[in-house]
C-alpha positions as CSV (number, residue, x, y, z in Angstrom):
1,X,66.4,-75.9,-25.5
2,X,69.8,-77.2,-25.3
3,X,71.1,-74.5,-27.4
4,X,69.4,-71.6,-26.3
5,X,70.7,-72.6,-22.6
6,X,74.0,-72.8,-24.4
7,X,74.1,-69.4,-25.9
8,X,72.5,-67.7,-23.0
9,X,76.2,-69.1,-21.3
10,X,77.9,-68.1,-23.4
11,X,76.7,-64.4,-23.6
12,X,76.4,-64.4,-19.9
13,X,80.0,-62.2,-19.7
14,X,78.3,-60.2,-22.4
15,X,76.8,-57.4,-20.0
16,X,80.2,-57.5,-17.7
17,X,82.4,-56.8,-20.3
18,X,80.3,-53.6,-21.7
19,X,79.6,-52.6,-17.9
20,X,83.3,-53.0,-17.4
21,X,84.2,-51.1,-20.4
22,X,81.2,-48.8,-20.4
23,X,79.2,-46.8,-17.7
24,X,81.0,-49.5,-15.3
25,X,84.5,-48.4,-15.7
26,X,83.1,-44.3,-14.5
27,X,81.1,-45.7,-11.8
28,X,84.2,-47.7,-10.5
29,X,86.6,-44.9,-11.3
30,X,83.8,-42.8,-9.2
31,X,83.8,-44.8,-6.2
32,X,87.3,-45.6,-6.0
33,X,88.0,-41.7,-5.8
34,X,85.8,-41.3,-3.2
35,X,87.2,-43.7,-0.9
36,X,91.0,-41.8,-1.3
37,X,89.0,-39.0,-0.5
38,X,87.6,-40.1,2.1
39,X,91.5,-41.5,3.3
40,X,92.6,-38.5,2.5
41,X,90.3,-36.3,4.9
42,X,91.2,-38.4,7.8
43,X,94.9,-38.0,7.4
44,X,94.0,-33.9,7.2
45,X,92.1,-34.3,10.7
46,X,95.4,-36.1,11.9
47,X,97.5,-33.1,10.1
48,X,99.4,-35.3,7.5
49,X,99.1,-33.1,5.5
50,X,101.4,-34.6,3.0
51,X,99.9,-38.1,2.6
52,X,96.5,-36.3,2.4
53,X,97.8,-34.2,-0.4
54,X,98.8,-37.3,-2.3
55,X,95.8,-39.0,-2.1
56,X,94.4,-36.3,-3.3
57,X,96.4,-36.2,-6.5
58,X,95.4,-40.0,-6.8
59,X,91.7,-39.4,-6.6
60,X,91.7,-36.2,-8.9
61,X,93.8,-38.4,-11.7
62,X,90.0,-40.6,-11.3
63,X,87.8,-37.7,-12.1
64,X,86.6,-37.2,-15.4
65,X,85.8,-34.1,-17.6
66,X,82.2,-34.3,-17.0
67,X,82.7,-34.8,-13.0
68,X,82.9,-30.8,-12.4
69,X,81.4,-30.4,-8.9
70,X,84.0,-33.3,-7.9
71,X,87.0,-31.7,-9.7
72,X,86.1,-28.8,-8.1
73,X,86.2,-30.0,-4.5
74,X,89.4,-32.0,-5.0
75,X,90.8,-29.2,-6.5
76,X,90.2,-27.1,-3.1
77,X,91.6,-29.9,-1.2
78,X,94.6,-29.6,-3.3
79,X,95.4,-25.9,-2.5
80,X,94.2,-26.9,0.8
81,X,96.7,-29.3,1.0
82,X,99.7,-27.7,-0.1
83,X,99.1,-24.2,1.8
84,X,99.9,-26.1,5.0
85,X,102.8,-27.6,3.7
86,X,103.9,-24.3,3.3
87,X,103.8,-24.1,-0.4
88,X,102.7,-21.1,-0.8
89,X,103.5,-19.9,-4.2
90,X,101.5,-24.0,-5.7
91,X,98.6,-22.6,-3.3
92,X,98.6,-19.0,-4.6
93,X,98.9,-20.5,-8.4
94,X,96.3,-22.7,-8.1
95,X,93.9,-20.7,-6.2
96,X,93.7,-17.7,-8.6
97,X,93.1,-20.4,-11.5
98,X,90.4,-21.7,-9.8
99,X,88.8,-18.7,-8.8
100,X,89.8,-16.6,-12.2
101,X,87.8,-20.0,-14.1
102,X,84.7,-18.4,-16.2
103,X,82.7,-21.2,-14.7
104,X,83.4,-20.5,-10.6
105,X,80.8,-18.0,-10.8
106,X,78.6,-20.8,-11.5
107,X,79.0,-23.0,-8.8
108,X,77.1,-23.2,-5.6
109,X,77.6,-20.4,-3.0
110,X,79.1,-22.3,-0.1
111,X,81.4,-23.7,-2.6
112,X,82.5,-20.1,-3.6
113,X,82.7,-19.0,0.0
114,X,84.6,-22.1,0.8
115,X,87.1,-20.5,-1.8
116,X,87.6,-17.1,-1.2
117,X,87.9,-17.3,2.3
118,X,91.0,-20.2,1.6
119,X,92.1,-17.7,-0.8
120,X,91.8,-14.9,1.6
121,X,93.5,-16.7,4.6
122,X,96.7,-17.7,1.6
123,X,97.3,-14.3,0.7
124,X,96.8,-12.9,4.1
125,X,99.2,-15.5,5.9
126,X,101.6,-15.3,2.8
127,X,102.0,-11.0,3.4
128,X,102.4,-11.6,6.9
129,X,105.3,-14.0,6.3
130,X,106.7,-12.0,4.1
131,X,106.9,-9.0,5.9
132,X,108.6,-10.4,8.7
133,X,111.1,-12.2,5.9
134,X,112.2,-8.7,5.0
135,X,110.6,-8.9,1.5
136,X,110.0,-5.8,-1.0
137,X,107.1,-3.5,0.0
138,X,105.3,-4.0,-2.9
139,X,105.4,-7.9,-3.1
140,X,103.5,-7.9,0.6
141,X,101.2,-5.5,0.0
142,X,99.7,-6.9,-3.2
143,X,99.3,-9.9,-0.6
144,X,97.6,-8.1,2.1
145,X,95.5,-6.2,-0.8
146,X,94.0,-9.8,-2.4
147,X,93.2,-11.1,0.7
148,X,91.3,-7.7,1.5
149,X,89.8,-7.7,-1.9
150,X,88.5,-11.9,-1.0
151,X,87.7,-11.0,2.6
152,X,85.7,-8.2,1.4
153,X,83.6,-10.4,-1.2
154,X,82.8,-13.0,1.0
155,X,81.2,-10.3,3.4
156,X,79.3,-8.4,0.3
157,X,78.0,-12.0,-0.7
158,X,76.4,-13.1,2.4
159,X,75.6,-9.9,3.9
160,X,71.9,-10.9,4.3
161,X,72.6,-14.5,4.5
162,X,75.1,-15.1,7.1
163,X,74.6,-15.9,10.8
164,X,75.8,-13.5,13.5
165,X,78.8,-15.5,14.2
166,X,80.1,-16.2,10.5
167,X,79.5,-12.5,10.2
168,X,81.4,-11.1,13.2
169,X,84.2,-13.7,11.5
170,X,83.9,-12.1,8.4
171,X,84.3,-8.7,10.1
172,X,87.2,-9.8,12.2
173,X,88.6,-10.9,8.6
174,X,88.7,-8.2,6.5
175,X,89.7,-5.9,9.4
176,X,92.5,-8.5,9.7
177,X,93.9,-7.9,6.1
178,X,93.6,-4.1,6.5
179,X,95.6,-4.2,9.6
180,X,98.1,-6.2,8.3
181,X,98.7,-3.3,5.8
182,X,98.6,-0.5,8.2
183,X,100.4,-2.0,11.5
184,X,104.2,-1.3,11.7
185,X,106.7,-4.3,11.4
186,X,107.6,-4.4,15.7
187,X,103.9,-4.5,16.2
188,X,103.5,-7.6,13.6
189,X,106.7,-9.2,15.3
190,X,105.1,-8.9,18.6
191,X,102.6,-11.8,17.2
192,X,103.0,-14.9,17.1
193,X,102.9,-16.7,13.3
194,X,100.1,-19.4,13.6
195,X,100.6,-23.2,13.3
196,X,98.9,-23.5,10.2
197,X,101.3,-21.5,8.3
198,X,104.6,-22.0,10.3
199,X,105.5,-24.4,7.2
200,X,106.0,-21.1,5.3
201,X,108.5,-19.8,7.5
202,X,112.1,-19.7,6.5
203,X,111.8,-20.7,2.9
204,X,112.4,-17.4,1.7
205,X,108.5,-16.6,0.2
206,X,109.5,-13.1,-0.9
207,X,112.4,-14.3,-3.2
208,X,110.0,-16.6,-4.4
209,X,107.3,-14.4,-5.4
210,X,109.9,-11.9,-6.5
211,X,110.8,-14.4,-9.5
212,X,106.8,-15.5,-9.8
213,X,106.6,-12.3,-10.9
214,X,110.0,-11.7,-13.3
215,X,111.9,-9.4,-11.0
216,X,114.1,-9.8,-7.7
217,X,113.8,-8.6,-4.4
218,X,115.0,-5.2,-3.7
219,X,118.1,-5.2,-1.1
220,X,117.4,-3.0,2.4
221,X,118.3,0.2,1.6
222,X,121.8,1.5,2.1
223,X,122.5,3.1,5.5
224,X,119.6,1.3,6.9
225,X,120.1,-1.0,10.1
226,X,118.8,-4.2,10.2
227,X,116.0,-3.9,12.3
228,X,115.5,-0.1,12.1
229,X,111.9,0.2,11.8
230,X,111.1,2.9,9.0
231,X,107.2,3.4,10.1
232,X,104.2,1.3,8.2
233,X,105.3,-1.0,6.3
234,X,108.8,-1.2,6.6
235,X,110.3,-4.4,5.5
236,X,114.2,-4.6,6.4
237,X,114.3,-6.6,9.6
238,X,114.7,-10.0,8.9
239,X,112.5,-12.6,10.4
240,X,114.0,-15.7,12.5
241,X,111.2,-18.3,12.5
242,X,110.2,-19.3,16.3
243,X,107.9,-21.7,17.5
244,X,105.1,-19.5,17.0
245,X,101.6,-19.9,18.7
């Protein structure tokens, strides 16, 4: 009896060891990723947007392969995260990869929604400060165009599924991204850049997505004045950041 007492004492770290080196060490992983995400959606209520985007790197180095509806949503709060710290060209990146994915078609609805209209809102605040940053025509439009294109999806979508008020939103939306394409540049200035993407501001976006893409900005014309307003879409008037609305 002795020895069987013995033994059993001496196996007794037996089951810790493969639960800590097993199923254990995912679960732990698991749970310790959901409390940084849970740290991290606090700071994003406070607006530290920073420290929440940090956590959120912390807590997606957690996940594993197999965790996909988790990588998923940490890898919204990423963009998330660095689209209002005005990194727009990191958001832009990562949110085409995640939506371009052969698997995002799979995922739940909401989750897609979720998605495009983040995409939508990067895109379409991106064009806008670009536009008033002077950037090339072309580089602004494509901006305005993708968040038309998301805008538009999300409404196709959940035509018959949405409530009046998300679909009025959606409306307002997509009618948003069109204007943006069609108003002139005085009549965008006249509007005040939103908090959320005042981080953008002043860093120059349209040089940056002019080398995204392999080329460089195109000068304003010669003979033009700086602030000479060429009709739609004219782009020469350089933007001095304010403190918006």
């Amino acid at each position: 009896m002795k020895k069987i007492l013995l033994l059993l004492w001496l196996l007794l770290p037996l089951p810790m060891i493969v639960l800590h080196y097993g199923p254990g060490r995912k679960w732990l992983a698991l749970d310790k990723a959901h409390t940084l995400l849970r740290q991290a959606r606090s700071l994003e209520e406070k607006e530290d947007w920073q420290s929440a985007g940090l956590l959120y790197e912390k807590a997606d180095a957690l996940i594993e392969s197999d965790m996909t509806k988790l990588r998923h949503l940490v890898s919204l709060a990423q963009i998330r995260s660095n689209y209002r710290q005005g990194k727009a060209i990191d958001a832009i990146d990562q949110i085409e990869q995640l939506i371009s994915d052969e698997g995002f078609s799979d995922l739940p609805a909401e989750y897609r929604n979720e998605a495009r209209d983040l995409a939508g809102r990067i895109h379409y605040y991106a064009g806008w400060v670009m536009r008033l940053e002077g950037a090339r025509r072309d580089l602004w439009m494509e901006e305005a165009e993708l968040a038309r294109q998301n805008f538009r999806l999300i409404a196709e979508e959940h035509e018959s599924t949405a409530s009046p008020e998300e679909a009025r939103q959606q409306k307002v939306n997509l009618e948003s991204a069109v204007s943006l394409q069609r108003m002139s540049l005085f009549e965008l200035m006249g509007k005040g850049l939103p908090k959320e993407v005042q981080s953008m501001s002043g860093k120059a976006l349209g040089e940056q997505m002019a080398k995204r893409k392999g080329s460089r900005g195109e000068e304003a014309k010669e003979g033009e004045e700086e602030g000479e307003d060429s009709g739609p879409g004219a782009g020469t008037m350089r933007y001095q950041p304010g403190s918006g609305s």
